[in-house]
C-alpha positions, 0 to 999 in steps of 0.5 A, a space after each residue: 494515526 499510524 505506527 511504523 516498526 522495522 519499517 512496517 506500517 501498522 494502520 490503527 483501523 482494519 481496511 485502512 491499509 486495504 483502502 489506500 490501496 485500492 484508491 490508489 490503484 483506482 487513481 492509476 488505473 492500474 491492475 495488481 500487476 502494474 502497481 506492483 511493478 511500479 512499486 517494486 514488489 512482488 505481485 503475491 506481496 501486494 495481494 497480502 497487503 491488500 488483504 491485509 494478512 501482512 502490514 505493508 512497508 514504510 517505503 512503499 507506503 510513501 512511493 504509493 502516495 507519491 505517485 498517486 498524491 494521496 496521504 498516507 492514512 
């Protein structure tokens, strides 16, 4: 279950964020640097997401699931 505030996603469990992230980026075959192209952000930013230190946005939440046809946890 999630939450979404000021279009931000908060995942209720730790690594959940962190997780959907790497499976997607391991369903693209994909570095850092391209899914963050092809998310339209900042490397740094997905880097923060992946850590976890800021919560990710609806938006890219939902382009990452559609380009990789995984749920949004």
């Amino acid at each position: 279950m999630l939450e979404s505030y000021n279009n931000r996603i908060k995942f209720n469990r730790k690594n959940v964020q962190k997780n959907f992230i790497l499976k997607a980026k391991e369903y693209l075959r994909v570095s850092n640097i391209e899914l963050s192209k092809r998310l339209e952000i900042n490397p740094r930013t997905l880097a923060d997401w992946s850590r976890e230190k800021f919560n990710m946005s609806y938006e890219s939440a939902l382009k990452l699931s559609q380009l990789t046809k995984l749920p949004i946890p």
